[in-house]
C-alpha positions in Angstrom: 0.0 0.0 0.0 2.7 2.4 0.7 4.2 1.6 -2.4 0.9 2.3 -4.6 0.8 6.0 -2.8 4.2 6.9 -3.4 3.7 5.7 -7.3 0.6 8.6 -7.3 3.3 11.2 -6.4 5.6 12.2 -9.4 9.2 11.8 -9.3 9.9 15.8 -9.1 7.4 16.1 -6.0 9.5 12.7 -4.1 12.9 14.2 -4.7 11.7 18.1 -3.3 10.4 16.7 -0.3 13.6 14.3 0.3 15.7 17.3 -0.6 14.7 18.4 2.7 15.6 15.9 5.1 18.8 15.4 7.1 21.6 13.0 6.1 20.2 10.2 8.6 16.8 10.4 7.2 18.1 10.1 3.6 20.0 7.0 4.7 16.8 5.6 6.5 14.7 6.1 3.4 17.0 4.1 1.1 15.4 1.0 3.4 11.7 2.0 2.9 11.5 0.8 -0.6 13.1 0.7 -3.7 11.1 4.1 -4.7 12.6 5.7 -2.0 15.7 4.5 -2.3 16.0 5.7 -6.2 15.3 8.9 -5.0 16.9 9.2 -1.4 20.5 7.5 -2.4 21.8 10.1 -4.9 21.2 12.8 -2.5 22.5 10.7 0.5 25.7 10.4 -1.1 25.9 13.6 -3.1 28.0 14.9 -0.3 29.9 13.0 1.9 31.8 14.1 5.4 35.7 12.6 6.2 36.3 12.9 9.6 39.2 12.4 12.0 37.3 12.5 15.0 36.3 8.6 14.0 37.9 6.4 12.7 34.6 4.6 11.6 34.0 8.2 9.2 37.6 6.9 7.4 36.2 3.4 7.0 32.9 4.4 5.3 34.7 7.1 3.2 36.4 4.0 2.2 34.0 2.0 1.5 31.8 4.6 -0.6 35.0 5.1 -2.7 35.0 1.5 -3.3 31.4 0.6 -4.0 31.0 2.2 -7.8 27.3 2.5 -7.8 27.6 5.0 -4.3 31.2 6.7 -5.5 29.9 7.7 -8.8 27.4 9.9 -6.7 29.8 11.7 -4.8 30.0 15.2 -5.8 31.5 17.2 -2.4 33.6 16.0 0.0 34.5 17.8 3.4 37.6 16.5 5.2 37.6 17.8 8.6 41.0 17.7 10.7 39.4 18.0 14.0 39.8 14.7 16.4 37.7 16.0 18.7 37.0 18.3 22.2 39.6 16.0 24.1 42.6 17.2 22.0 43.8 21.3 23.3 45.0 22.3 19.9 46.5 25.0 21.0 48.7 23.1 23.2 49.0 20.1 21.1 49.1 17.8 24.2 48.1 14.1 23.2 47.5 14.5 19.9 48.6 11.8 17.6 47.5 12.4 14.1 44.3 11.0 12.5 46.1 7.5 11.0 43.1 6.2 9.8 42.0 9.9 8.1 45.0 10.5 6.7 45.1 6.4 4.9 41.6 7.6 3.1 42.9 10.6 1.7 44.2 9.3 -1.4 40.7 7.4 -2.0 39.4 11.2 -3.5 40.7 9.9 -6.2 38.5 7.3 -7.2 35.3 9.5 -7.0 35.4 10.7 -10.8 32.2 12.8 -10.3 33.8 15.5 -7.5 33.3 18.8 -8.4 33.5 20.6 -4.6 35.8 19.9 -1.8 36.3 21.2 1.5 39.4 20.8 3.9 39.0 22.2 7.2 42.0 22.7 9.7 42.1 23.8 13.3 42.6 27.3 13.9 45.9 26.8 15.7 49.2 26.7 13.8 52.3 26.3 14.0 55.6 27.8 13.0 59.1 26.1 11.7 62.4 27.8 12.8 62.2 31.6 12.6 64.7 33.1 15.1 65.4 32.4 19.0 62.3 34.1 19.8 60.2 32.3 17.7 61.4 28.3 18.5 60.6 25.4 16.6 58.7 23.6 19.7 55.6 25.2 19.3 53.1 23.4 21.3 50.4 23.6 18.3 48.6 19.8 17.3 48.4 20.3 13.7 52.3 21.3 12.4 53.4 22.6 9.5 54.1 19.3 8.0 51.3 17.6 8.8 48.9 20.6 6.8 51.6 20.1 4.4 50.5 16.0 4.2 46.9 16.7 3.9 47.3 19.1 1.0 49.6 17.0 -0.5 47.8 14.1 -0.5 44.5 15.7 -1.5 46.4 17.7 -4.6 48.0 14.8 -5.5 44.7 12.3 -5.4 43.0 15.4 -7.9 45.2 15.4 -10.8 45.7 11.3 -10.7 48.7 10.4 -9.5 49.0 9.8 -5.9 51.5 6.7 -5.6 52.1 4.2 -2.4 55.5 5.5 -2.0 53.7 9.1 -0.8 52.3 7.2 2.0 55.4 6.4 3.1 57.0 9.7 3.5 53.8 10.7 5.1 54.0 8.2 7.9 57.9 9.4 8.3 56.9 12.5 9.0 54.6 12.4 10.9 55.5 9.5 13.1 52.6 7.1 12.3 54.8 3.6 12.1 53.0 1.3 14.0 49.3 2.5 14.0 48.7 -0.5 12.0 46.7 1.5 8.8 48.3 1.7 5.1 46.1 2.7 2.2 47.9 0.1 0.4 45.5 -2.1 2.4 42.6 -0.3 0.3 43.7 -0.2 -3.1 46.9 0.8 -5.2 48.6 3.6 -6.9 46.0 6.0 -8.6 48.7 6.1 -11.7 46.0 6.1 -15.1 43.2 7.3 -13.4 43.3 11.0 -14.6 42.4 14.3 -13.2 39.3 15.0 -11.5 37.7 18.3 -13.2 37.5 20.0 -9.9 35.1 23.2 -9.9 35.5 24.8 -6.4 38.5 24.3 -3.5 37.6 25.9 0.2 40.4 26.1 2.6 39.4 26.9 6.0 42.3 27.8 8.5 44.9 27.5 5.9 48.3 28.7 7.5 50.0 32.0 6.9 53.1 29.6 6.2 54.4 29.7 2.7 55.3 26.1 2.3 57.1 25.7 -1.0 56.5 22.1 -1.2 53.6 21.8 -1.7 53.7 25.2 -4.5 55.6 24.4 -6.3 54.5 20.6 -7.6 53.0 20.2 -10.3 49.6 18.8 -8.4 49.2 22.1 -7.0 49.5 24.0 -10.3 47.3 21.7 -12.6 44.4 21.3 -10.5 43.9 24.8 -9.4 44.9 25.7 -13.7 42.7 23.5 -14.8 39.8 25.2 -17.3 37.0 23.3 -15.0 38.1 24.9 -11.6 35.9 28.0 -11.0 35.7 28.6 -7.1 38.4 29.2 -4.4 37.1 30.2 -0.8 40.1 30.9 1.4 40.3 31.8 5.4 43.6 32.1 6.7 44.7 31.7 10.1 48.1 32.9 11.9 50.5 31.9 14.9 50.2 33.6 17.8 50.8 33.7 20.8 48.3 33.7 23.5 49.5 36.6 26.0 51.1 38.6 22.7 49.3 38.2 19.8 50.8 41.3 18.4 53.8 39.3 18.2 52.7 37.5 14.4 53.2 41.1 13.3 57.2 40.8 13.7 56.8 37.0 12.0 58.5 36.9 8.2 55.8 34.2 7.4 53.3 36.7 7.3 54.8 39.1 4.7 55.9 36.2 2.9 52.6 34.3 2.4 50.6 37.4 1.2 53.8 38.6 -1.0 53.3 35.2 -3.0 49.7 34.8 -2.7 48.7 36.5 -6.1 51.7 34.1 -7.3 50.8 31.2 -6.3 46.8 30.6 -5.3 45.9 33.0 -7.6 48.6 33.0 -10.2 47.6 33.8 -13.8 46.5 30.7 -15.1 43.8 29.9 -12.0 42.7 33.6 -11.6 41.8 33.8 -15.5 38.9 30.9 -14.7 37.7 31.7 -11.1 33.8 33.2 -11.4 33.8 33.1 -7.6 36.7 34.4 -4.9 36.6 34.4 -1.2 39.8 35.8 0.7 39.2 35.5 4.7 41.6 36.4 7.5 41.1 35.8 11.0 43.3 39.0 11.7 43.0 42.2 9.2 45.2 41.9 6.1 45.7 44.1 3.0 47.5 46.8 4.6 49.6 44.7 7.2 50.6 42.7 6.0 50.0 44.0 2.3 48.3 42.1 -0.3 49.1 43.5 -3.6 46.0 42.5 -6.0 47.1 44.1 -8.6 49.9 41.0 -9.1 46.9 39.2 -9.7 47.0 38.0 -13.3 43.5 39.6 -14.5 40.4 38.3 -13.0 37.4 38.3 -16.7 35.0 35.9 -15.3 34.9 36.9 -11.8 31.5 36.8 -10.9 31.3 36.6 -6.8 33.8 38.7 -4.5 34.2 38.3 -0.5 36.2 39.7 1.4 36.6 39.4 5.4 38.7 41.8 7.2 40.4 43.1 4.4 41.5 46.8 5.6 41.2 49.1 2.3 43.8 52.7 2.5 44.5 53.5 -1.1 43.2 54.5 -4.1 44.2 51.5 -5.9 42.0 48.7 -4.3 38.9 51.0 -4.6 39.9 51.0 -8.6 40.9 47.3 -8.6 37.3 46.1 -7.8 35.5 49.3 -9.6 37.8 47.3 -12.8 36.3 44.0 -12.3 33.8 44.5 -15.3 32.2 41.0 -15.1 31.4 41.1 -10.8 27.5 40.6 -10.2 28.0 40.2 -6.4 30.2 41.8 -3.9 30.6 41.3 -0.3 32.5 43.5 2.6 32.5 41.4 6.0 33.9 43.4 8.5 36.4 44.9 6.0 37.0 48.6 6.8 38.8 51.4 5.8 42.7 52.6 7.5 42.5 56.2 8.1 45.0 57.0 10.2 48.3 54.9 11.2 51.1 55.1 13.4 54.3 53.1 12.5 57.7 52.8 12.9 60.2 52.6 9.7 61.4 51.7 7.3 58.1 51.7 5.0 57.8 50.8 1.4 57.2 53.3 -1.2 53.7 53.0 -0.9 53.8 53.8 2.7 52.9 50.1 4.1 54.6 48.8 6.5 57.5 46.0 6.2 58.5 42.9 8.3 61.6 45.2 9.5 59.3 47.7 10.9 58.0 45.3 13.7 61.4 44.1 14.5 63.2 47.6 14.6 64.5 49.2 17.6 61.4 50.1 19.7 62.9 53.7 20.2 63.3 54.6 16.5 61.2 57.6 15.7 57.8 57.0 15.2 55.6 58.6 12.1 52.0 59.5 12.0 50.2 58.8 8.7 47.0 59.9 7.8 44.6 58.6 5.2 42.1 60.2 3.1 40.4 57.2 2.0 36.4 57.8 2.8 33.8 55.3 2.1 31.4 57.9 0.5 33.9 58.5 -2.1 34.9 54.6 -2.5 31.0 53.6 -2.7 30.6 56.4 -4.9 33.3 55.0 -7.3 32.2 51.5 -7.1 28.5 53.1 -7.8 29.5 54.4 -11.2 31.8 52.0 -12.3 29.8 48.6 -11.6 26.7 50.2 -12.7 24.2 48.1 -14.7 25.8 44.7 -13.8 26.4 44.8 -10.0 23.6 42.5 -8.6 23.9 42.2 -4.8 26.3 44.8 -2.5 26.1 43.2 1.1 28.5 45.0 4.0 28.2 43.9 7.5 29.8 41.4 10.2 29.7 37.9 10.2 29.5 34.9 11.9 33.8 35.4 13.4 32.5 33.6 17.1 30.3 30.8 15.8 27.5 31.7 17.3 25.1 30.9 14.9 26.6 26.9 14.5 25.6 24.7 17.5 28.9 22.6 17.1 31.0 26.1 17.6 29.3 28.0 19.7 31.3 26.5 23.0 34.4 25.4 21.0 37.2 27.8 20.8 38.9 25.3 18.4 36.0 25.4 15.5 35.1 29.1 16.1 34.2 30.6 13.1 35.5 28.2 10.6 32.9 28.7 8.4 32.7 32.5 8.2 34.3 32.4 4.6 31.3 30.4 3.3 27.8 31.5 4.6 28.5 35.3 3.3 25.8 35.3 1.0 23.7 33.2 3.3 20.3 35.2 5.3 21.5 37.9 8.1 20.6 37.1 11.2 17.5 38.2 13.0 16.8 35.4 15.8 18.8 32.9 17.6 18.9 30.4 15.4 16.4 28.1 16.1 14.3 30.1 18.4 11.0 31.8 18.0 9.8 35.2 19.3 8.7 33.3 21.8 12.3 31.4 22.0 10.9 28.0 21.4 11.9 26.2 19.2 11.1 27.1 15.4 11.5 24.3 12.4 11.3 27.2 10.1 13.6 29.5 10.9 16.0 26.5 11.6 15.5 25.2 8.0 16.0 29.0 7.1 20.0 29.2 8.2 21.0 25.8 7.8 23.6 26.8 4.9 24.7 29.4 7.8 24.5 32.8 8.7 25.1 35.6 6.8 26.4 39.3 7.4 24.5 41.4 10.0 24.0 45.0 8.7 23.2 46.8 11.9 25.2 50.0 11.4 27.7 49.1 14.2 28.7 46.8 11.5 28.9 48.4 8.2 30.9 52.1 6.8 33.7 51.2 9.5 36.9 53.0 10.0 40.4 51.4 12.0 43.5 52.9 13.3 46.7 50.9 13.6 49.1 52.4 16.3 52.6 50.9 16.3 51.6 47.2 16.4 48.3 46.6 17.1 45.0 47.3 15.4 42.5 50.0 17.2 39.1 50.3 16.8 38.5 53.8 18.2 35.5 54.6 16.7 34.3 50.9 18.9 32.0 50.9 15.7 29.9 53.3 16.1 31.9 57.0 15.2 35.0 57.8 13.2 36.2 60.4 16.6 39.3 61.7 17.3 40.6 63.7 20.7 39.7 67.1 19.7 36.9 69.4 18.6 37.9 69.1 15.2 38.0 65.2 15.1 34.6 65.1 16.1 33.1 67.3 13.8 34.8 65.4 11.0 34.0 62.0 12.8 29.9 63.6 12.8 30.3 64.6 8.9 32.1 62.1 7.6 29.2 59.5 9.0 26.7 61.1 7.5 28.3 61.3 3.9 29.3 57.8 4.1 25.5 56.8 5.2 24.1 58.8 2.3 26.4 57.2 0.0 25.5 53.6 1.0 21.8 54.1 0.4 22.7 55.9 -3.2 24.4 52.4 -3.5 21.5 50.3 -2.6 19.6 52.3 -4.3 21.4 51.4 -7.5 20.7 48.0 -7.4 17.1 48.5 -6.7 17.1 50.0 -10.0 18.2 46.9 -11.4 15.6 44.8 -9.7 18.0 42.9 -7.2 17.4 43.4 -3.5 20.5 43.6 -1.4 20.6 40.1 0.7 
């Protein structure tokens, strides 16, 4: 009977409805009956979680990878570094690295339909030898080698030719004789298999650490070259210490890594195919340290820029997005504008500031710069020059604690590891499964469960930052550009209501168009 009721309901109706239900429901439904099951599988497999928190997740990534009928579904994959809330990452103290997750790795490379992956790190990382004051015995779980391993691994699985004797330099360097787990127990070289036509890469928590090995292979530069790959979402996270976090400031890494950015990650050849972009840091960047864009090879099909606390102070970044002719959407989460700055030399000629500066005699003369970048003159550029094919302008805050994800709302670890990716999702209004009553809601639920987006309250849009010596200040505590005198507040009071007048001309554009402003 069951059957002959679910035959009266067309196929289009069956797959919307199962479209809705968890991963565990989709899995119970394949048991039903075999009209069910047609319908529930493809979606319970379409994407599948590797995690290193169990080591049954390895064994049923395995599995899947092995099964044709279930691997030839798979079209995302999110592997997840996290082993769980016993492990203090940032102290590193009994970790032992996920054997058993890092033996499935090179199975990616049997599942020929992947089109999105996912690789998320802990927010905690670690440093190699950088000077006395810097040591190589960081207490950090996840070292420099082992990110190196998983990217390694996962690059070399995409373009086909991931080989047994990889495994073994893995397990020398990260110390895993003995756990009893080889993937030479699951299959054998991936040598013939080809390249997988990867279409989107996100990267959360990738380190600030330049690591030329993985670079410069040639895994790293086909996959991301490739014509098919269109998407690259990254959030980068820092060493640092607890009690001095200024202290990444005086780190060469940091320099280093954004120097080479536009050289490597976004070298010609990937940034001439990417239609969607997403730069994150966890500190500010684009001023210190500097992230030329310009280096960036030309960016013709860009059709989705984020940002997240990328600081704008010159002329030239306002006129580097106004030149992307082909951007429909553009978001600014908690990205604001320098205007004023107090450093210590040397500078470059462009008056940003230089690994030396941090690590210069602390008595050297100081100097004072001020900025005269304004957001009503950069929204009015952007207005004009992305006119008539700018679809959505979104500026707020997002989700940096985790507040709005159950599993990082009480972890430090997983806080705000998803920022990077739920930009364009719906701002927040409630709690986010709570009611106006604060019961619980299905329908707001179902509403954020891609994430949460930016919140546009106006602590959290048109905001200006300071930088004094080596930390970031926030004087206007996101509410008023002020300075200490008479005169700083009347510019502070001014400059607000240009730059507020100027954002609604900007909305108002795109109303024009027809697109509302998510």
């Amino acid at each position: 009977m069951p059957n002959a009721h679910l035959a009266n309901v067309s196929a289009e109706i069956r797959s919307l409805i199962l479209a809705e239900l968890p991963k565990e429901a989709l899995l119970a439904c394949r048991l039903v009956c075999r009209i069910l099951s047609a319908h529930a599988t493809p979606l319970a497999f379409r994407h599948v979680l590797l995690s290193a928190r169990h080591a049954a997740s390895a064994d049923a990534f395995v599995r899947i990878s092995e099964t044709e009928h279930l691997r030839r579904l798979v079209q995302e994959v999110t592997c997840d570094t996290y082993v769980g809330d016993w492990c203090r990452y940032r102290g590193g103290k009994g970790y032992k690295p996920p054997a058993a997750f890092l033996a499935a790795l090179p199975c990616l490379r049997h599942l020929r339909g992947l089109r999105a992956l996912n690789i998320f790190f802990s927010r905690y990382t670690a440093r190699r030898n950088v000077g006395m004051r810097f040591p190589t015995t960081l207490a950090v779980a996840e070292t420099a080698d082992f990110r190196f391993r998983v990217l390694h691994t996962v690059f070399q699985a995409l373009r086909g030719t991931w080989a047994r004797k990889m495994w073994i330099a893995l397990a020398l360097d990260l110390h895993l004789q003995g756990d009893g787990v080889d993937p030479v127990l699951y299959d054998g070289d991936g040598v013939g298999e080809g390249p997988i036509e990867l279409e989107s890469l996100a990267i959360s928590n990738l380190s600030d650490f330049f690591d030329r090995r993985l670079t410069r292979t040639r895994a790293f530069h086909e996959v991301l070259a490739s014509p098919s790959f269109k998407s690259l979402k990254l959030l980068f996270t820092h060493w640092e210490k607890e009690i001095e976090p200024e202290l990444r400031l005086e780190l060469p890494d940091l320099y280093e890594a954004y120097q080479n950015l536009p050289l490597t990650w976004l070298e010609p050849g990937v940034a001439r195919n990417l239609t969607t972009l997403s730069l994150y840091d966890r500190h500010y960047f684009g001023w210190c340290p500097k992230l030329d864009l310009r280096l960036v090879g030309g960016l013709p099909n860009l059709r989705v820029l984020a940002l997240g606390n990328y600081v704008f102070s010159h002329n030239w970044q306002v006129d580097w997005v106004a030149g992307l002719r082909s951007l429909r959407e553009l978001y600014l989460d908690d990205c604001p504008i320098l205007w004023r700055a107090i450093v210590r030399p040397p500078l470059d000629d462009e008056n940003y500031p230089t690994a030396d500066a941090f690590s210069a005699d602390p008595n050297n003369d100081r100097i004072e710069l001020g900025l005269p970048l304004r957001w009503h003159a950069v929204l009015a550029r952007w207005r004009d020059a992305l006119a008539g094919h700018l679809r959505v302008f979104s500026m707020g805050s997002g989700d940096w604690d985790g507040k709005a994800q159950p599993d990082e709302q009480h972890n430090d670890d997983l806080a705000g590891r998803r920022v990077f990716l739920t930009y364009d999702q719906p701002p927040p209004s409630l709690p986010k499964s709570l009611s106006a009553r604060g019961t619980p809601d299905p329908f707001i639920s179902a509403r954020y469960d891609g994430g949460v987006g930016l919140r546009r309250a106006r602590e959290n849009v048109l905001q200006y930052v300071q930088f004094n010596v080596d930390r970031w200040v926030e004087r206007d505590a996101g509410v008023l550009l002020l300075d200490d005198d008479e005169i700083g507040i009347q510019f502070g009071v001014h400059t607000r209501a240009l730059d507020e007048a100027a954002l609604e001309d900007m909305r108002m554009s795109l109303t024009k168009v027809q697109v509302v402003d998510i």
